[in-house]
C-alpha positions in Angstrom: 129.9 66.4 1.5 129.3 70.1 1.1 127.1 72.1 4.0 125.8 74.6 1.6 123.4 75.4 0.3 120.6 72.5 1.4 117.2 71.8 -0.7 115.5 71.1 2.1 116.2 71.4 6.0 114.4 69.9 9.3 114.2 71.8 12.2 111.9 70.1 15.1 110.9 72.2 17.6 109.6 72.0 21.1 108.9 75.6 21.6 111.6 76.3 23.9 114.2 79.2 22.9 116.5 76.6 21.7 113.9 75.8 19.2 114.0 79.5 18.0 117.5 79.0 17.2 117.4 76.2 15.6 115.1 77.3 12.8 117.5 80.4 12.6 120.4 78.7 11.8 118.2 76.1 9.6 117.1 79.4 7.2 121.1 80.3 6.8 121.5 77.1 5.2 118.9 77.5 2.6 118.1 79.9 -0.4 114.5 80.2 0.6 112.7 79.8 4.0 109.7 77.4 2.4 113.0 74.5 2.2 112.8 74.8 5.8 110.3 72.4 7.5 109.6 73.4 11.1 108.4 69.9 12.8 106.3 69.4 15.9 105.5 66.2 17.3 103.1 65.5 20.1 103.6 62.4 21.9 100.5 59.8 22.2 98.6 59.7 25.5 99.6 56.5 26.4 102.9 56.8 26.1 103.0 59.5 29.0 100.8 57.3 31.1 99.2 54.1 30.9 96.2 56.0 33.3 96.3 58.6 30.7 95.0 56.3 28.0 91.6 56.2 29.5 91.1 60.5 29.3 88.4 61.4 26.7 91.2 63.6 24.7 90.8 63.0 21.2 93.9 63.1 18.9 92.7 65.0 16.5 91.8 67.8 18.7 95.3 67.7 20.4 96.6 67.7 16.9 94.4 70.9 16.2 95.7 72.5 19.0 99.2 71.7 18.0 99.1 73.0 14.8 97.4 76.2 16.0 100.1 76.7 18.4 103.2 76.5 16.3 101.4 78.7 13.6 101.0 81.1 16.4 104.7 80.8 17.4 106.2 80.9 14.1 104.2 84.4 13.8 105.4 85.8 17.4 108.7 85.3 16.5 108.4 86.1 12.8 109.4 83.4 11.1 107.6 83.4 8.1 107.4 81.2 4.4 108.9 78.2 6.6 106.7 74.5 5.8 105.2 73.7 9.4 103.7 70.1 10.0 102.7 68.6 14.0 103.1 65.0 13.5 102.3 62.2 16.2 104.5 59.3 18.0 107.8 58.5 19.1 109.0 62.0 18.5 112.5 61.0 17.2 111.5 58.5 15.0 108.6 60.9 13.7 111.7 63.1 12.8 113.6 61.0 11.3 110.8 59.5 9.5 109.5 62.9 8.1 112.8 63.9 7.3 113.2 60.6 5.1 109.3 61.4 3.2 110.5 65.4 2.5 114.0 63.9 1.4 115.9 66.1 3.4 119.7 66.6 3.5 120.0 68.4 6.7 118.2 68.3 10.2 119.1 71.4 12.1 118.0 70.0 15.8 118.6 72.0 19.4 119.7 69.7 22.6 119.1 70.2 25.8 121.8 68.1 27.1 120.3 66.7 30.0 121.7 64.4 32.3 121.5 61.5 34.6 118.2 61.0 36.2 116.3 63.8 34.0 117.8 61.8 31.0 117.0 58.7 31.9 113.3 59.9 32.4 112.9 61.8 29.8 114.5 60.5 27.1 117.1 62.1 24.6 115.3 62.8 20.8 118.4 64.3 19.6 119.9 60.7 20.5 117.1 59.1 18.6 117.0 61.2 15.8 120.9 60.5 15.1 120.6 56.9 15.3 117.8 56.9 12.6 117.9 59.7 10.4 118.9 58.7 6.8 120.6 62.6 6.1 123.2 65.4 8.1 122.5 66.3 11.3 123.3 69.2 12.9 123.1 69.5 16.6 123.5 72.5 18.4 124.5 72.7 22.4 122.9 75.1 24.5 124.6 77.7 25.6 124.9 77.9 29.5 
């Protein structure tokens, strides 16, 4: 199992800082930033909220927005030549599923390490995205 150098890497972001270094550490492992694939995923109405279901959002608008977003903070931060893609759904299957189409060999993916009650509400991707993901995964802590 060699670590370098990768063909192509996944880095999913949420648009928090640990996001930012995720893709930084993704581009270290490649030879040129378009193997990196930054991945967003927004998560369906009515998975927040069964009352949510019935607001007169369209996905492809949300999607639209999505996409316009991460292009925006790709630039701010200047990360450029990377793939982007905003998928939607279950947002660690959706990684693990991309990762799969792209055939990538590496997932470079940020956790928050939350705990106890905020876990149990909101979920763990990285959890998800280990127990699904056919490649490498690398997970980084956060520093405290």
């Amino acid at each position: 199992m060699s670590w370098l150098p990768k063909k192509s890497v996944v880095v999913p972001v949420d648009f928090s800082e640990h996001s930012l270094t995720a893709i930084q550490t993704a581009l270290e492992f490649v030879s040129s930033p378009n193997e990196v694939h930054v991945v967003h995923v927004i998560i369906p109405l009515d998975m927040i909220s069964v009352g949510e279901m019935w607001v007169a959002e369209d996905v492809v608008s949300r999607k639209n927005a999505a996409v316009e977003y991460l292009d925006k903070y790709l630039k701010e931060h200047g990360v450029m030549g990377v793939t982007s893609v905003v998928r939607e759904g279950d947002p660690g299957l959706q990684i693990a599923e991309y990762a799969k189409t792209v055939g990538a060999d590496l997932i470079v993916i940020p956790s928050h390490g939350r705990h106890g009650f905020e876990r149990m509400l909101l979920g763990s991707v990285s959890e998800r995205v280990l127990r699904h993901a056919d490649c490498q995964i690398l997970m980084l802590r956060r520093a405290e």
